[in-house]
KEVEX-19153 format. One record per residue (C-alpha): z, x, y; residue in three letters; residue number from 1. Coordinates in Angstrom, 3 decimals. Each point is the difference from the previous one (the first is absolute). Example, Ala and Ser with C-alpha at 12.3 -4.5 7.8 and 13.67 -1.06 7.14 Angstrom:
BEGIN
{atom {7.800,12.300,-4.500},'ALA',1} {atom {-0.660,1.370,3.440},'SER',2} 
This chain:
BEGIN
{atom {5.599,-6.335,28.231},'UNK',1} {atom {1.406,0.947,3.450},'UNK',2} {atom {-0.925,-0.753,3.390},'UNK',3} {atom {0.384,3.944,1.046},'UNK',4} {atom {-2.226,0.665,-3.352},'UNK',5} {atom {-2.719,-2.774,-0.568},'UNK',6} {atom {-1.621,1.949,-2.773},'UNK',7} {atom {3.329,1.088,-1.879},'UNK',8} {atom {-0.211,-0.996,-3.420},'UNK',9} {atom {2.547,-2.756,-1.572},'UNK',10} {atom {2.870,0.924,-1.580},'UNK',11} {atom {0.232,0.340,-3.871},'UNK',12} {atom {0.825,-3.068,-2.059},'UNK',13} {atom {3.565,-0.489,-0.942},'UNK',14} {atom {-0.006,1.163,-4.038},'UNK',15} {atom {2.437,-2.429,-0.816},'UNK',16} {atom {-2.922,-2.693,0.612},'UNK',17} {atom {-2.883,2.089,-0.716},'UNK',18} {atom {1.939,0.059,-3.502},'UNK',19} {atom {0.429,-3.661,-0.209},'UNK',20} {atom {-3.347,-0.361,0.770},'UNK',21} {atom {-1.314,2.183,-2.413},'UNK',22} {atom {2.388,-1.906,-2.463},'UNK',23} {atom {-1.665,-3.133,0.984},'UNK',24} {atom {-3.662,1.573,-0.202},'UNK',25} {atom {0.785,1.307,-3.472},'UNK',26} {atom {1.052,-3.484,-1.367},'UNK',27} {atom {-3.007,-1.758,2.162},'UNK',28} {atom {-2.089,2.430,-2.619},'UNK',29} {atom {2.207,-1.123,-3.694},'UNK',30} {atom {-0.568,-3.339,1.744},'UNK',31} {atom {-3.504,-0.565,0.820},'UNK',32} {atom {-1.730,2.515,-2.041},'UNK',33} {atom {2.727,0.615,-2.988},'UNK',34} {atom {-0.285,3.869,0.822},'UNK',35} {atom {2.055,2.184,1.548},'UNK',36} {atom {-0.647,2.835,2.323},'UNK',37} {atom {-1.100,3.820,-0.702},'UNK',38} {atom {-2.543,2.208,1.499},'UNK',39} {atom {-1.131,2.605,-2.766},'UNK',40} {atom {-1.702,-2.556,-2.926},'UNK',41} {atom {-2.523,-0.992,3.512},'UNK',42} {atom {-0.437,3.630,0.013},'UNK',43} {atom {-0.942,0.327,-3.299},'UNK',44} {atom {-2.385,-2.946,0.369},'UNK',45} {atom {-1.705,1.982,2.810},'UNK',46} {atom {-0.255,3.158,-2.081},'UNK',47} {atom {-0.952,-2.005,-3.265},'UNK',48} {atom {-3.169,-1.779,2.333},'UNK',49} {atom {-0.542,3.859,0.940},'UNK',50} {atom {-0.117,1.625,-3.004},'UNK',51} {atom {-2.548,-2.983,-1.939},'UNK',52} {atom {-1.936,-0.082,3.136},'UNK',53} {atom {-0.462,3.812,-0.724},'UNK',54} {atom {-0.074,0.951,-3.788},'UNK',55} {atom {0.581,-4.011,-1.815},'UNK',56} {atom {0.243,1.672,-3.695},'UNK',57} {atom {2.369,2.176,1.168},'UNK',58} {atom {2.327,-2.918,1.940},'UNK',59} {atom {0.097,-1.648,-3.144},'UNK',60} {atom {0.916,1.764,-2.154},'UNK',61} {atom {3.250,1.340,2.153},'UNK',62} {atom {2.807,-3.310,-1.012},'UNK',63} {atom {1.316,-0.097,3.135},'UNK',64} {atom {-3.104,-0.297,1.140},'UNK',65} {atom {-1.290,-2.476,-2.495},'UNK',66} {atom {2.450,-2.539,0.948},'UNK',67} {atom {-1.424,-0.613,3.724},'UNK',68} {atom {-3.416,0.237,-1.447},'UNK',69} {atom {0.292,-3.003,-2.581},'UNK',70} {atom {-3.176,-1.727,-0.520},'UNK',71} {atom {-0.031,-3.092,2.607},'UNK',72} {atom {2.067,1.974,2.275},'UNK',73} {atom {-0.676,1.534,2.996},'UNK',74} {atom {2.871,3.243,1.141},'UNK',75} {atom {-0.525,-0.872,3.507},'UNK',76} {atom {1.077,-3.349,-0.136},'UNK',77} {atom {3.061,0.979,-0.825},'UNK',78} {atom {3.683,-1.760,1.713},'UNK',79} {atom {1.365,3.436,0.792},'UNK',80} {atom {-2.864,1.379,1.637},'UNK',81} {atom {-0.075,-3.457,2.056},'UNK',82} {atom {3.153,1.195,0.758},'UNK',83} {atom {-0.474,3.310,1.080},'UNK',84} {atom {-2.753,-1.102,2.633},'UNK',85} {atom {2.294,-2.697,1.205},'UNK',86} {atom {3.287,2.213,0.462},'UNK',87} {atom {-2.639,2.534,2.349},'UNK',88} {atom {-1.115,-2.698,1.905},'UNK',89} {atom {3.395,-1.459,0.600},'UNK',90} {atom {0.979,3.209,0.662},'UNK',91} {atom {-2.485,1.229,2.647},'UNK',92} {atom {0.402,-3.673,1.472},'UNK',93} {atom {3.550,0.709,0.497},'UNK',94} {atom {-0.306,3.552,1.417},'UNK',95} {atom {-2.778,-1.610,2.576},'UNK',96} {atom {2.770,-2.683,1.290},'UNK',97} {atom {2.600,1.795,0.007},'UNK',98} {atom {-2.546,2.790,1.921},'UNK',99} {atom {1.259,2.994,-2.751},'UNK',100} {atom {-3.399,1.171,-0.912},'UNK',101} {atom {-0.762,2.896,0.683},'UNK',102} {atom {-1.607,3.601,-1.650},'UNK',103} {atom {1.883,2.415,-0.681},'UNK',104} {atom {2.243,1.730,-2.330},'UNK',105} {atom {3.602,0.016,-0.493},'UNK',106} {atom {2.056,3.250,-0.237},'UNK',107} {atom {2.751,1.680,1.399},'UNK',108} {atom {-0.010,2.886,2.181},'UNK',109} {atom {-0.245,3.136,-2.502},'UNK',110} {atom {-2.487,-1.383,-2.267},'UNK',111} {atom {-4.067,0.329,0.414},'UNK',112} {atom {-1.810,-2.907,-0.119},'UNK',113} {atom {-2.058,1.315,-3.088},'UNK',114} {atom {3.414,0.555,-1.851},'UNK',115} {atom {0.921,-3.539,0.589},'UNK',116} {atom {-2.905,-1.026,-1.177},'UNK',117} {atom {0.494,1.915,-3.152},'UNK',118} {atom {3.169,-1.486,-0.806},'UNK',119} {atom {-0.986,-3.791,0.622},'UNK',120} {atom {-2.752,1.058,-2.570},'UNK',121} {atom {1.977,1.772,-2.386},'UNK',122} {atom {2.892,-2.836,0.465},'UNK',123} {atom {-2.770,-3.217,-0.637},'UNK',124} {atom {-1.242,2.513,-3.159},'UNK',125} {atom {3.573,0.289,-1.556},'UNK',126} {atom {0.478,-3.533,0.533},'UNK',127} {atom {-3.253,-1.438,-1.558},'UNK',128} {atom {0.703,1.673,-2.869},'UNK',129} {atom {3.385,-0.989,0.347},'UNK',130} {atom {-1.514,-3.694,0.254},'UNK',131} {atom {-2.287,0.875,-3.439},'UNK',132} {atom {3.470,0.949,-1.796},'UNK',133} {atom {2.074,-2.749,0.994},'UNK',134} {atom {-2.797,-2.530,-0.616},'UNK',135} {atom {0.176,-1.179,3.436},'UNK',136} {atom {0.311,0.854,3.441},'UNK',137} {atom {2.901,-0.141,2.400},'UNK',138} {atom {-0.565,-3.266,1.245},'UNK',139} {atom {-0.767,-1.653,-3.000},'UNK',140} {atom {2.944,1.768,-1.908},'UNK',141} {atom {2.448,-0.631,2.952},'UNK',142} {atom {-1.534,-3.538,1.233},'UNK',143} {atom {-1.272,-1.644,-3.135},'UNK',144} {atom {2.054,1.798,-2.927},'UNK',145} {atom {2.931,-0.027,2.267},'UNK',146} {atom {0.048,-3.976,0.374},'UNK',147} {atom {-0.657,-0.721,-3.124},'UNK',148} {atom {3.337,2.246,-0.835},'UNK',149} {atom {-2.237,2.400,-2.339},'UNK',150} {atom {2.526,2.797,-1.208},'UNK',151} {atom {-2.858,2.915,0.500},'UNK',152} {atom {-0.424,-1.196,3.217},'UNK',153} {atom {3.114,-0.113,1.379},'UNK',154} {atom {0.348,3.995,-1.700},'UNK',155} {atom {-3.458,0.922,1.438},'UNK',156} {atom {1.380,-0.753,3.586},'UNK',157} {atom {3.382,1.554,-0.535},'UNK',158} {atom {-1.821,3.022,-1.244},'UNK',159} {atom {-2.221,-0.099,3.387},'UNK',160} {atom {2.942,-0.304,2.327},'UNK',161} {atom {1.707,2.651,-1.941},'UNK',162} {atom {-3.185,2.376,-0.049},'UNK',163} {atom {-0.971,-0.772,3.769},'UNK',164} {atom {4.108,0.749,0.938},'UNK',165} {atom {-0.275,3.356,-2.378},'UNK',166} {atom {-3.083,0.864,1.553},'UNK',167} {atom {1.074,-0.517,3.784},'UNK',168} {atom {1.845,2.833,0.631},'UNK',169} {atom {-2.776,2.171,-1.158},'UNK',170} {atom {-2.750,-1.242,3.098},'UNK',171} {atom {2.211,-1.297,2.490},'UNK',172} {atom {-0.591,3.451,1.747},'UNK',173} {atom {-3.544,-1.491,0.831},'UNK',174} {atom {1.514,-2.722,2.455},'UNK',175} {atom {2.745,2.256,1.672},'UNK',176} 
């Protein structure tokens, strides 16, 4: 914050120490809760609560299902989901003090708002399955697999770098 520009927002975290830090968060979670971290098994908690809360013979009798629907279980107490909550909250807490929140949607100059939108959905769509496939999503492939020096995740991440560097040249026109 500047004294010409009270409102300004603060500048961006260095990603040298937002890394460490996310190091140190990750091994905080192997530490005090002997789980790593992911996104997409809270997801499937939310959908598996969904889906019995909707049609329960039906929920049961998908397996991937089943499993977050064990007897004596309940989906939506779930770590990941936990998770999930607490990574928005953090996050919105963060935008709020640094002053970044704000509506609106990112795009460069030649692309319509409803095109962007398009692609962020499309993009999330090819990823989630991508997540189904790999048996995990990118943060729990990259973060968890990753420390625990898991082969398939260190390929699944050299695989995304490769795909997102193939795949650059093809919409960079939208930010130019």
């Amino acid at each position: 914050m500047t004294a010409d520009r009270p409102n300004a927002p603060s500048p961006y975290a260095n990603p040298y120490l937002a890394g460490l830090g996310l190091g140190l968060v990750l091994l905080a979670a192997f530490v005090l809760v002997g789980r790593g971290l992911g996104a997409s098994g809270g997801v499937n908690a939310l959908v598996a609560a969904s889906v019995n809360a909707v049609a329960p013979s039906h929920a049961q009798r998908l397996e991937w299902l089943a499993n977050y629907l064990a007897p004596g279980t309940n989906p939506l107490k779930e770590w990941l989901l936990f998770e999930i909550v607490g990574v928005f909250a953090g996050a919105l807490l963060s935008g709020l003090l640094a002053r970044r929140v704000r509506l609106g949607v990112d795009k460069g100059p030649r692309v319509s708002t409803g095109l962007r939108l398009g692609m962020a959905f499309a993009g999330g769509t090819l990823m989630a399955v991508g997540a189904a496939f790999a048996r995990g999503c990118t943060s729990g492939q990259a973060l968890t697999g990753g420390s625990l020096l898991n082969l398939g995740s260190w390929a699944f991440m050299m695989m995304v770098f490769a795909g997102a560097y193939g795949v650059a040249s093809l919409v960079r026109w939208q930010w130019r």
